[in-house]
N, CA, C and O atoms as a GROMACS GRO file, in nm:
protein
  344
    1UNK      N    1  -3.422  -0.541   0.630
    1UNK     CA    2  -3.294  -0.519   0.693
    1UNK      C    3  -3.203  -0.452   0.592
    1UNK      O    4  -3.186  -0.484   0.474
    2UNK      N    5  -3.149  -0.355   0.658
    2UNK     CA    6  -3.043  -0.283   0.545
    2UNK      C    7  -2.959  -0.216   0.616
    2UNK      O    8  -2.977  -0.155   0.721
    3UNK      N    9  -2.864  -0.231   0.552
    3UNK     CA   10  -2.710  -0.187   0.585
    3UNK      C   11  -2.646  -0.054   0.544
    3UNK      O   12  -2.536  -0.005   0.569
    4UNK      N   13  -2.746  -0.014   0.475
    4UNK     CA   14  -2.790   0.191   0.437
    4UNK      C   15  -2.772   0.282   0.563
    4UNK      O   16  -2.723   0.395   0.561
    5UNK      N   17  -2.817   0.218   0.672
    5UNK     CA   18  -2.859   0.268   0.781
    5UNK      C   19  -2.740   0.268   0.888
    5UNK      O   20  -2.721   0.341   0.986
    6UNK      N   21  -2.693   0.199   0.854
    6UNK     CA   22  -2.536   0.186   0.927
    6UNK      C   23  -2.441   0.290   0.929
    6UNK      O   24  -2.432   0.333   0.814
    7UNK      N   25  -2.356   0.359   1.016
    7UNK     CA   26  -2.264   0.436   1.008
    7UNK      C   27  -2.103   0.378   1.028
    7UNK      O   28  -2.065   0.288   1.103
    8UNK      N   29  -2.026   0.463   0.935
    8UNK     CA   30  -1.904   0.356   0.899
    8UNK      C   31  -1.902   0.300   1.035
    8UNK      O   32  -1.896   0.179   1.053
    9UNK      N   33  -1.906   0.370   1.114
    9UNK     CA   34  -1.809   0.326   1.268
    9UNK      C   35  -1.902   0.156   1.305
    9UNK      O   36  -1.844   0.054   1.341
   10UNK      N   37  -2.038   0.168   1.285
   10UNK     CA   38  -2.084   0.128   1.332
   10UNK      C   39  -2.074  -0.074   1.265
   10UNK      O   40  -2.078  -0.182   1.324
   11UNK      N   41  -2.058  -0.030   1.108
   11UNK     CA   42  -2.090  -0.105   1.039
   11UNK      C   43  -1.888  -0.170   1.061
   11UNK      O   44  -1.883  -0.292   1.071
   12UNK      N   45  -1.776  -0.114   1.066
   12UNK     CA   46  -1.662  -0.147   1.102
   12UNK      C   47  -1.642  -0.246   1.230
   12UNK      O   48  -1.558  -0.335   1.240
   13UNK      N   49  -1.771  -0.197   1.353
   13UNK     CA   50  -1.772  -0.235   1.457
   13UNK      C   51  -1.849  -0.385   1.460
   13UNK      O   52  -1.828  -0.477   1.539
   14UNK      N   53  -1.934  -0.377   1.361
   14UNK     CA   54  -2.010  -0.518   1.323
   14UNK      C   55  -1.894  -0.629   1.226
   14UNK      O   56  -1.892  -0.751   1.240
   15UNK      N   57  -1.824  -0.566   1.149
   15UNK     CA   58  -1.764  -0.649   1.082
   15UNK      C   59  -1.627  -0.724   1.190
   15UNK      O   60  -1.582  -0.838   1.200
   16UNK      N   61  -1.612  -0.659   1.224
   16UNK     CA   62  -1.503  -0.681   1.358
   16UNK      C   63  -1.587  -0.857   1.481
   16UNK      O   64  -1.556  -0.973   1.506
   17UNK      N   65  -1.706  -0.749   1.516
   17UNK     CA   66  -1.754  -0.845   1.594
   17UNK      C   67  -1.806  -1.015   1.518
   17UNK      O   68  -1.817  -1.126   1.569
   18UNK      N   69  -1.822  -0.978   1.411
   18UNK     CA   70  -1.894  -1.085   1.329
   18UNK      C   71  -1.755  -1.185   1.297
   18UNK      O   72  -1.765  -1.293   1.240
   19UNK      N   73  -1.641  -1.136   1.338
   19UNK     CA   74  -1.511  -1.213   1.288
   19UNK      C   75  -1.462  -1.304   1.462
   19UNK      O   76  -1.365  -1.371   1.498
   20UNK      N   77  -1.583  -1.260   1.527
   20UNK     CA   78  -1.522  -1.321   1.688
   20UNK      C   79  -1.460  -1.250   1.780
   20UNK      O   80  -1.418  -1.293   1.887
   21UNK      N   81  -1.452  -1.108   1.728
   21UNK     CA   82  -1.335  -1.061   1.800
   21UNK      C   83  -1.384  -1.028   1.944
   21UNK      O   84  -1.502  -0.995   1.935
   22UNK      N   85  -1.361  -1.026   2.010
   22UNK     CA   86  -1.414  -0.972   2.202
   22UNK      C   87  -1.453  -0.802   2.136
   22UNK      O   88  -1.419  -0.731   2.041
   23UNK      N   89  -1.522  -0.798   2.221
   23UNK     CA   90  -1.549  -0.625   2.220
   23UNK      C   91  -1.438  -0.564   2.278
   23UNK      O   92  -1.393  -0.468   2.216
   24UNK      N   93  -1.387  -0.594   2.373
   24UNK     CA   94  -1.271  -0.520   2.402
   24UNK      C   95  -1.155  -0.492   2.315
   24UNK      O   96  -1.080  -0.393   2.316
   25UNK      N   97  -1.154  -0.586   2.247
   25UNK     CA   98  -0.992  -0.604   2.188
   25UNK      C   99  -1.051  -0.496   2.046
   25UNK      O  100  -0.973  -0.416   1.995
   26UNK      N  101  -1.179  -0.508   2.003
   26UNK     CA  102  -1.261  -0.388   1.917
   26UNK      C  103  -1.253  -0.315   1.926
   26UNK      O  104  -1.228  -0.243   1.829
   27UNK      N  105  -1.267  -0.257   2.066
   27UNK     CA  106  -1.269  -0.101   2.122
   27UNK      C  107  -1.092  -0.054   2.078
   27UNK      O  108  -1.053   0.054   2.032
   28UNK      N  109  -1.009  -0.183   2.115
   28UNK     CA  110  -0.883  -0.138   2.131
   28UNK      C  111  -0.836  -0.102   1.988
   28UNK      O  112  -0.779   0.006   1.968
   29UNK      N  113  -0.862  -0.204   1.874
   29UNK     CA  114  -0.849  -0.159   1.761
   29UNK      C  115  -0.933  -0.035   1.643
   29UNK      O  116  -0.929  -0.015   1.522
   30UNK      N  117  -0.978   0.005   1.719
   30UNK     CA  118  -1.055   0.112   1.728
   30UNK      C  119  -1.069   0.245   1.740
   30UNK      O  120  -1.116   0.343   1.683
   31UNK      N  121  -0.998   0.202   1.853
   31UNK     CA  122  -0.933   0.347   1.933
   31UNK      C  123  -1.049   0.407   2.005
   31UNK      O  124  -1.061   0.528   1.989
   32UNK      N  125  -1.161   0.331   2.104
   32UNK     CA  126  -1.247   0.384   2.113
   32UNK      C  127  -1.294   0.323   2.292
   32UNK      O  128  -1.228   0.242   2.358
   33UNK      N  129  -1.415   0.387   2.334
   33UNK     CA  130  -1.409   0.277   2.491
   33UNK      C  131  -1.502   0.176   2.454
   33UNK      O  132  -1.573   0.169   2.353
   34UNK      N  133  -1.490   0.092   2.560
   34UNK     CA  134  -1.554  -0.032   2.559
   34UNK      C  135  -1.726   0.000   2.570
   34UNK      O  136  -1.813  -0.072   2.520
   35UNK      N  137  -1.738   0.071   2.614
   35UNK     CA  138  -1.878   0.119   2.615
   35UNK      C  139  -1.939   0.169   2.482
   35UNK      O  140  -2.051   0.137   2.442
   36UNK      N  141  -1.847   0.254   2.416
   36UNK     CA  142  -1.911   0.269   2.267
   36UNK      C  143  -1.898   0.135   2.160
   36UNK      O  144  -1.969   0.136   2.059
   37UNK      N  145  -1.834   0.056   2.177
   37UNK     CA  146  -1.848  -0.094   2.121
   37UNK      C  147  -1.942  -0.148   2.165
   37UNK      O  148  -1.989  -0.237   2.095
   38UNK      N  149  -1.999  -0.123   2.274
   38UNK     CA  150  -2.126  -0.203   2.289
   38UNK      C  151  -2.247  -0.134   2.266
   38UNK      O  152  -2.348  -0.205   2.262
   39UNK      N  153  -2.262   0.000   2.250
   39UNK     CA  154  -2.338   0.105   2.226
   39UNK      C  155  -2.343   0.083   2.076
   39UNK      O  156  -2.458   0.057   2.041
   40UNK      N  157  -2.250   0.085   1.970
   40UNK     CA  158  -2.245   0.025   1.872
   40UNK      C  159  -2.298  -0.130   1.808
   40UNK      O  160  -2.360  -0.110   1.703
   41UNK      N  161  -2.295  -0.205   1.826
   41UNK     CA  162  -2.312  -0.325   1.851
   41UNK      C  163  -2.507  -0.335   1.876
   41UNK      O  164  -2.583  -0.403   1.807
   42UNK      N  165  -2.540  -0.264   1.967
   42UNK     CA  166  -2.661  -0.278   2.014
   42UNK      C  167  -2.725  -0.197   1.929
   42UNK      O  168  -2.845  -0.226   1.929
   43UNK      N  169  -2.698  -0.101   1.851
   43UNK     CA  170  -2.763  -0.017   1.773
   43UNK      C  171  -2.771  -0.099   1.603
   43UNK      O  172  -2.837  -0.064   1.505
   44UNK      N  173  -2.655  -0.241   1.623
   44UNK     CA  174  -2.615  -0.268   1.502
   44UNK      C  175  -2.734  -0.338   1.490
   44UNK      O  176  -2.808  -0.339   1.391
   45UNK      N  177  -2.752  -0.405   1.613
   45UNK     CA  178  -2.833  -0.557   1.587
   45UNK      C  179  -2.994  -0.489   1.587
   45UNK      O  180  -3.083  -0.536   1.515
   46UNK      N  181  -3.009  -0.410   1.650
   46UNK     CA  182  -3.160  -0.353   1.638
   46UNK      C  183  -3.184  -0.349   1.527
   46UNK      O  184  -3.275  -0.411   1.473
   47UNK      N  185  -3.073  -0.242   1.451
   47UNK     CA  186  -3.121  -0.195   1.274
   47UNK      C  187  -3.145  -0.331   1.209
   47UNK      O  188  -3.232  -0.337   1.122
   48UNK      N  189  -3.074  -0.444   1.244
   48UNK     CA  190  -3.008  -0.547   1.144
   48UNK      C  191  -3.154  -0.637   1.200
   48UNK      O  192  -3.191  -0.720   1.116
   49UNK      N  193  -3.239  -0.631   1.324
   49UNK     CA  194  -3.342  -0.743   1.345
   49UNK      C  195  -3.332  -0.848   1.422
   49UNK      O  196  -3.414  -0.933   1.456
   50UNK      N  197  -3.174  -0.822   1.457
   50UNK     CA  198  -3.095  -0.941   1.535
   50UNK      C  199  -3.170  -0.925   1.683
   50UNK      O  200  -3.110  -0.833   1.739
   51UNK      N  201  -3.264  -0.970   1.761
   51UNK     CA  202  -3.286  -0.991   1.870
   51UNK      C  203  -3.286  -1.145   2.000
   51UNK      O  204  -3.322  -1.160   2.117
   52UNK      N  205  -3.233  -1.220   1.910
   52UNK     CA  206  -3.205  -1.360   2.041
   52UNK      C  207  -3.101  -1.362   2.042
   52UNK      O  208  -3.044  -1.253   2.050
   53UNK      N  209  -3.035  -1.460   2.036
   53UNK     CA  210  -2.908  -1.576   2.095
   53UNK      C  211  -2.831  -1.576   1.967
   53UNK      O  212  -2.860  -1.535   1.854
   54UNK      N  213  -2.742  -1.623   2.007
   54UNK     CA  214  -2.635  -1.624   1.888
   54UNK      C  215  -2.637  -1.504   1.809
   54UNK      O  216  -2.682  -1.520   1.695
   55UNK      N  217  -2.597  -1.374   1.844
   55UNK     CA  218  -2.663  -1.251   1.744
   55UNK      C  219  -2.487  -1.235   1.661
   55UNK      O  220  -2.505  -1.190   1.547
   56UNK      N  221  -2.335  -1.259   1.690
   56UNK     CA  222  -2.249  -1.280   1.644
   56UNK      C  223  -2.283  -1.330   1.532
   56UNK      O  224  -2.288  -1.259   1.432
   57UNK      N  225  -2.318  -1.491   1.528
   57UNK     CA  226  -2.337  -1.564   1.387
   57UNK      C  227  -2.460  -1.442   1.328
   57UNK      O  228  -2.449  -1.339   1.263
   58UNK      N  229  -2.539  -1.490   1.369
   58UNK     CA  230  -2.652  -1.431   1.273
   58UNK      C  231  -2.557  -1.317   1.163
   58UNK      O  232  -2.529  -1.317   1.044
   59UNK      N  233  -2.525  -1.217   1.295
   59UNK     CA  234  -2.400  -1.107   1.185
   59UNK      C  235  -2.348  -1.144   1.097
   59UNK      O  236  -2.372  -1.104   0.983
   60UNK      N  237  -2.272  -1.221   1.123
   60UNK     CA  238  -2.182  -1.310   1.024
   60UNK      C  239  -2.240  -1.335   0.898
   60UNK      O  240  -2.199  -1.287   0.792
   61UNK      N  241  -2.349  -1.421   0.914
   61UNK     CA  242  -2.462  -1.448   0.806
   61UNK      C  243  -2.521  -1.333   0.755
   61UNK      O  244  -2.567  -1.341   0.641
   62UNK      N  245  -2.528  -1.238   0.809
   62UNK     CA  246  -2.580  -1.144   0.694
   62UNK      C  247  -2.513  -1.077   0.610
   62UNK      O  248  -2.541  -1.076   0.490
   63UNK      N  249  -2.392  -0.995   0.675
   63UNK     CA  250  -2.256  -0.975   0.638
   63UNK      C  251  -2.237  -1.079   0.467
   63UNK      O  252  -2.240  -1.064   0.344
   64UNK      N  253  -2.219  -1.178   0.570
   64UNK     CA  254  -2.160  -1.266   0.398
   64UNK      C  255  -2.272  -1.252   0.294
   64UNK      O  256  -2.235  -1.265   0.178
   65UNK      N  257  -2.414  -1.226   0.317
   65UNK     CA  258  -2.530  -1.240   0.257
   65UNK      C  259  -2.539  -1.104   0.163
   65UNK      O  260  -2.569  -1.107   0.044
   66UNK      N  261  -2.506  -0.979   0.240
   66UNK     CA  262  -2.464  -0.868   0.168
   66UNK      C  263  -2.385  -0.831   0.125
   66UNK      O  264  -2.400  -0.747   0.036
   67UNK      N  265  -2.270  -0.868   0.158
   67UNK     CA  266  -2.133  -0.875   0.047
   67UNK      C  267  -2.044  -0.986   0.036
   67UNK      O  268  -1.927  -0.980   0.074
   68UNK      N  269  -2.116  -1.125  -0.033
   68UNK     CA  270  -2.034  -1.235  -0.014
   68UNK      C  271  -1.872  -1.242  -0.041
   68UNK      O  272  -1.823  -1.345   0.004
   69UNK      N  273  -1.802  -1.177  -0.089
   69UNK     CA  274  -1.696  -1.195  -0.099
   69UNK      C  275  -1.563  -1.090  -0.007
   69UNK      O  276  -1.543  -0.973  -0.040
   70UNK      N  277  -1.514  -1.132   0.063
   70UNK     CA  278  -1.486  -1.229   0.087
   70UNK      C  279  -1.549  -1.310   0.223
   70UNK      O  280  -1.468  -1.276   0.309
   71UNK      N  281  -1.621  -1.373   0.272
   71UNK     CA  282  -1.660  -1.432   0.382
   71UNK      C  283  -1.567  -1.418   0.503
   71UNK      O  284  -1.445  -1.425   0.493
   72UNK      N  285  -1.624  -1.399   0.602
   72UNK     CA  286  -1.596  -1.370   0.762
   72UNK      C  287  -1.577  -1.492   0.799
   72UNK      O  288  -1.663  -1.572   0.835
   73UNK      N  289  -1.418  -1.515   0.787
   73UNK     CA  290  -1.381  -1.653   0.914
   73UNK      C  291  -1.382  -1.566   1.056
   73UNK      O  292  -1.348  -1.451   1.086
   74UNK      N  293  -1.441  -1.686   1.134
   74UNK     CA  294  -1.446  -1.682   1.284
   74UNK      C  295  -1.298  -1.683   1.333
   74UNK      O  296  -1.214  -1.762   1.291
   75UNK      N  297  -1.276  -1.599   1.416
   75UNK     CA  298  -1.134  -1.600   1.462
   75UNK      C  299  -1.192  -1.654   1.640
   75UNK      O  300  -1.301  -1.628   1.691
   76UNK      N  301  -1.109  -1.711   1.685
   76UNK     CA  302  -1.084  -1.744   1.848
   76UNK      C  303  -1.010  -1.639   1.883
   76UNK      O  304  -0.919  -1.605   1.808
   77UNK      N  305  -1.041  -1.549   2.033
   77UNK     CA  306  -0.981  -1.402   2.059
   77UNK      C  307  -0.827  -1.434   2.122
   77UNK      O  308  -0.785  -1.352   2.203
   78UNK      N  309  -0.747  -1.540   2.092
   78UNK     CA  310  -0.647  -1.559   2.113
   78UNK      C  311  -0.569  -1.546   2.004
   78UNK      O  312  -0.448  -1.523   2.012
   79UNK      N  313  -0.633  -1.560   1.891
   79UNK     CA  314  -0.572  -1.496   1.753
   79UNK      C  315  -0.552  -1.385   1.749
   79UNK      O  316  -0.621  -1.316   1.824
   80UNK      N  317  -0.477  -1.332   1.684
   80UNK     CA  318  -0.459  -1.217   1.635
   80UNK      C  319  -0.507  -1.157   1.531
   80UNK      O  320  -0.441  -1.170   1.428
   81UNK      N  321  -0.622  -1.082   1.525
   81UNK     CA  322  -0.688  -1.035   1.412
   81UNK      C  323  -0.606  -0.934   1.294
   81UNK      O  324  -0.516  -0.851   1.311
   82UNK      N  325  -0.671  -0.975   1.180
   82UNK     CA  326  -0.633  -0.870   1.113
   82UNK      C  327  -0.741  -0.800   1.024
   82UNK      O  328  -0.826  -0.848   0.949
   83UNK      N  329  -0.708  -0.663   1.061
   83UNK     CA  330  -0.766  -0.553   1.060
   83UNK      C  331  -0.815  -0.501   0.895
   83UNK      O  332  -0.741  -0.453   0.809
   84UNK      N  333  -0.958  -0.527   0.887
   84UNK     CA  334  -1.024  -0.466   0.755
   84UNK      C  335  -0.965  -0.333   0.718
   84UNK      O  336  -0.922  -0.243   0.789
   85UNK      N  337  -0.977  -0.346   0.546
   85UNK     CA  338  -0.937  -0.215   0.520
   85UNK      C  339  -1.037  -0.146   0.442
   85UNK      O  340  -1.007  -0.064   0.356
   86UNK      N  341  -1.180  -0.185   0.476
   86UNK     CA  342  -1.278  -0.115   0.440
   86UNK      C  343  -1.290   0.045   0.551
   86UNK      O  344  -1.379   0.127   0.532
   0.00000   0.00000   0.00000
């Protein structure tokens, strides 16, 4: 699994989702449609190996596994995220 393979958008779109965020509210911070967040997303988890249940955490876990610092708190989509500046 490697994260070489990732394109910014794509790898922005994983770090987003891996924090809880809804895909929508992704797309919105984004600037992008809801369809390419999930087009994204599905291209993330293929590269990444992610194929069952829970594929969010798993993200999460790898994420922190490849660049532990600083770790991905889970946000609830009633929060208000704040926006990576990678």
């Amino acid at each position: 699994m490697t994260f070489d393979k990732l394109t910014a958008r794509q790898r922005r779109c994983a770090e987003l989702a891996a924090r809880g965020i809804p895909n929508s509210e992704i797309a919105e911070l984004m600037g992008v449609k809801l369809r390419t967040v999930k087009a994204h997303l599905a291209r993330v988890f293929a590269l990444l190996g992610i194929h069952d249940g829970h594929k969010r955490t798993k993200l999460a876990a790898l994420l922190n596994e490849h660049d532990p610092a600083p770790p991905i708190p889970v946000f609830i989509s009633s929060q208000k995220p704040i926006p990576l500046l990678h």
